[in-house]
N, C-alpha and C positions, 0 to 999 in steps of 0.2 A: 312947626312939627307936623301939621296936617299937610302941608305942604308935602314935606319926605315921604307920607304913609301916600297920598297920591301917588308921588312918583313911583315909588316901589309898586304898590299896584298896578299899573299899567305897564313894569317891565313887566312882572310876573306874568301881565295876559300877553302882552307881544310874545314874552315865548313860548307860553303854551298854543299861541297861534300856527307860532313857527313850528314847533313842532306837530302839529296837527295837519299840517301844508305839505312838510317833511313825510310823515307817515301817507297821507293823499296820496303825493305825488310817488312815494317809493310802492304804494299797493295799486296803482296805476301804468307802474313798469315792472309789476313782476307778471313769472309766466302763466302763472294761474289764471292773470287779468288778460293776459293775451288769447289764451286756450278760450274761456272763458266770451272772450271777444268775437271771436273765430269764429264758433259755434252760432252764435247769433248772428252775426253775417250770412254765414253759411244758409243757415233756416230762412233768414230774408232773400236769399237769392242774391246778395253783393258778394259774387264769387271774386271781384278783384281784392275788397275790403279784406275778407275770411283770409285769402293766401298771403297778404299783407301780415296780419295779426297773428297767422299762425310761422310766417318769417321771424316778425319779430320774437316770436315766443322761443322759438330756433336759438337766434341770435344770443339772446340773455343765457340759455342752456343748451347745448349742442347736444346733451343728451337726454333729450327728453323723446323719449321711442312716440310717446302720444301726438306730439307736436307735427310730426313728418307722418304718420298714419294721418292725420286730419287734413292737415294738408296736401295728402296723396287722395283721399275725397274727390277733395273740391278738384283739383287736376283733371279727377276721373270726371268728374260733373260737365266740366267746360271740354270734354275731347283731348285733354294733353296728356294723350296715354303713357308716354315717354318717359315725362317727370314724374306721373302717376306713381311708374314702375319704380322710377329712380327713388323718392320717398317712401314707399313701403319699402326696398329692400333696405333703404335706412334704419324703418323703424326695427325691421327685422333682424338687423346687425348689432341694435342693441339689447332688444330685448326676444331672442330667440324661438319665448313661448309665446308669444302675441298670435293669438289663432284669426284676429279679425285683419292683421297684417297682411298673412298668408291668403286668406279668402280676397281680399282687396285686391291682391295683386293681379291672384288668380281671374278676377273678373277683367282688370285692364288688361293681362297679359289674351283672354277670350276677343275683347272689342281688338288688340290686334293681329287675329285669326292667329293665334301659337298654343294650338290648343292643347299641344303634346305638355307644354310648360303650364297652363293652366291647370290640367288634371294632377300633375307633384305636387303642384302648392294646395290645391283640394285635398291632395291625400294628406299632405302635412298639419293642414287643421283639422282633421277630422282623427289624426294619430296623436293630435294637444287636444280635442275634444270629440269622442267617440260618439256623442250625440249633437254633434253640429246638423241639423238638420236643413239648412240652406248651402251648406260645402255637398254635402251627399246628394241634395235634388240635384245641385249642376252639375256635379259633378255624372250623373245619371242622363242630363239633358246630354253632355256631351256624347258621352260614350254612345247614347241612341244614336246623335248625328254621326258617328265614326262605323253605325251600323254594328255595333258592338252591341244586340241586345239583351242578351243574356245578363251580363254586366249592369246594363241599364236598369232590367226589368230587379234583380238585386238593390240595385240602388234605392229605386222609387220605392220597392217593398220597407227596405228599412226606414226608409223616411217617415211613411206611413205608421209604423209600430211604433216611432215616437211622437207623431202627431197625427194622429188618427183623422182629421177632416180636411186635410191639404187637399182643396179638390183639386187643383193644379197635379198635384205628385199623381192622381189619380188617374187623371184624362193624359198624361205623360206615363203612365204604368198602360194604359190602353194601347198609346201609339208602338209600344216597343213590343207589345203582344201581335198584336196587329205585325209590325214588323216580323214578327218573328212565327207566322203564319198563324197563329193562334185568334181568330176571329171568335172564338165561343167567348172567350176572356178578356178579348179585347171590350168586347160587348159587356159583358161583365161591368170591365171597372170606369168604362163610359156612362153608364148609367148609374153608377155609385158616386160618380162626380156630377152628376144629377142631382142626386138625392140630397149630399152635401147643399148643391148649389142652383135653387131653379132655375136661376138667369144662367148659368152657364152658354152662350150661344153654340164656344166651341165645340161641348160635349155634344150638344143634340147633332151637329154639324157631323162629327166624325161617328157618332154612330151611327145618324143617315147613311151616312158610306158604306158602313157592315152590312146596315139591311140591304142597302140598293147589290151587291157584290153577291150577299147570298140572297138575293133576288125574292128580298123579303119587299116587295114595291109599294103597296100602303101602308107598312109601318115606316119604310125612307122618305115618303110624304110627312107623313105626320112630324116627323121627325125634324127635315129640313122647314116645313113648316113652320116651330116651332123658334129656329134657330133664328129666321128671318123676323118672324113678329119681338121677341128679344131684343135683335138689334137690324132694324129695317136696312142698312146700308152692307148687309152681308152678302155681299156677289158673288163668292161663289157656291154660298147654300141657294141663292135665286137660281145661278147654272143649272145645279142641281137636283134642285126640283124640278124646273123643264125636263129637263133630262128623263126625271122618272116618271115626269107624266106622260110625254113623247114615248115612252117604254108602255105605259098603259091604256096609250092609244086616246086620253083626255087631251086631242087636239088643241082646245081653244084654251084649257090651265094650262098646258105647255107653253104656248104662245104669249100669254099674259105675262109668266115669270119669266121666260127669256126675253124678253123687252123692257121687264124691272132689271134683270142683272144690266143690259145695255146702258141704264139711265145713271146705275150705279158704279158699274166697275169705271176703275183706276184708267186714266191714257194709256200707261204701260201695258194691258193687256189691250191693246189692239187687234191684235192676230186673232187672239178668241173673240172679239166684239166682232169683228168681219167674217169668222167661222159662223157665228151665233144670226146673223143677220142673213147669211145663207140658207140659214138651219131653218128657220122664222118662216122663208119663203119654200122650202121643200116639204113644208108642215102644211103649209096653206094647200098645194099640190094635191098633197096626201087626202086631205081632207075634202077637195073638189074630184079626186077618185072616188071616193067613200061615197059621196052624193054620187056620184052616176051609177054605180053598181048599184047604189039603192032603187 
């Protein structure tokens, strides 16, 4: 008799094993476990594992709008703008209100300079979400690079009333003032992306510009000054402070910053590094004029 109660106990556990292996293995092939999966990839940087997981996830439901959005990410991550596109407008075919779909594509559709098609799909997230406030700044970035700035300078404003300390939307509200001859406001909201942000390098950088243009010369010192100590490898705030200091006749600060921009700028500006090393030696000229007349 104890014999039978053994046996029967050890079916009993085999198949709640089995079934427990069963359940495993089935919560192991569903899509959630794949999405799920993907994601973590994703965040560790295994962009091949992520497109794998979020295939597979695919594969088990063809209609899962999340699955081809994630995996149009990662596409976008590794440069394969192409499938990018091809997976958000997937996700987009099934589920038509996905505003992070629209934005997605919008950005791969920008990395392949289309920028006309970029700006619809910005508009259509922003028409599923009236306060999408990263479709509105690019969609503002664009329009400024189309020289559209009116348009732009709208953009970044509205951006602003929903997130009030974007100092980026701010120092991009400058540029398109700026653009749009408006230098008093340009200045403005350069400096307000300051106050936001003291490290801003670029802020100081383009308002140096306003001063040096309206021939404000040691406050575009200070200024470009400021922008270099921030981030020491800034070449062309070092340009431009030579620049201003050659403007205010402080020979030897001219000469010191155009030999830092030298050590710092990019190979690709060659042309200005052999303009600059010209400039270096007509300064020196200048300066052995200045002693003789003395």
């Amino acid at each position: 008799m104890q014999k039978l109660l053994m046996a029967g106990y050890y079916i009993i556990i085999n198949i709640i094993l089995s079934l427990a292996v069963s359940l495993a293995l089935a919560q192991d092939n569903s899509v959630d476990y794949f999405l799920e999966q993907g994601q973590t990839f994703y965040e560790s940087g295994k962009y091949n594992d992520a497109i794998m997981a979020f295939t597979n996830a695919i594969a088990i439901d063809p209609g899962i709008a999340e699955a081809y959005l994630h995996r149009g990410i990662v596409y976008g991550r590794t440069g394969e703008y192409e499938k990018a596109i091809a997976d958000f407008t997937g996700a987009i075919g099934i589920d038509p209100q996905m505003k992070e779909a629209f934005y997605s594509r919008a950005l791969a559709y920008e990395k392949n300079r289309m920028e006309a098609k970029a700006v619809s799909d910005y508009d259509k997230a922003i028409q599923i979400d009236p306060q999408y406030v990263s479709a509105i700044y690019n969609r503002g970035i664009i329009k400024f690079k189309q020289g559209i700035h009116k348009d732009a300078i709208n953009d970044f404003k509205t951006a602003l009333k929903l997130k009030p300390d974007f100092d980026k939307a701010y120092l991009n509200l400058g540029h398109a003032y700026a653009g749009n001859g408006d230098s008093v406001l340009a200045l403005t909201n350069y400096s307000k992306a300051i106050e936001i942000n003291p490290q801003y390098s670029e802020a100081f950088y383009h308002r140096g510009l306003i001063k040096y243009f309206t021939h404000k010369y040691n406050d575009a010192v200070a200024d470009f000054s400021a922008a270099v100590k921030i981030n020491p490898q800034y070449a062309l705030a070092y340009y431009n402070l030579g620049a201003t200091y050659e403007w205010l006749k402080k020979y030897d600060d001219a000469i010191g910053a155009f030999e830092k921009y030298i050590t710092v700028a990019p190979p690709a500006d060659s042309t200005r590094i052999s303009d600059t090393r010209d400039k270096i030696e007509d300064i020196r000229r200048k300066k052995l004029e200045r002693l003789g007349k003395e």
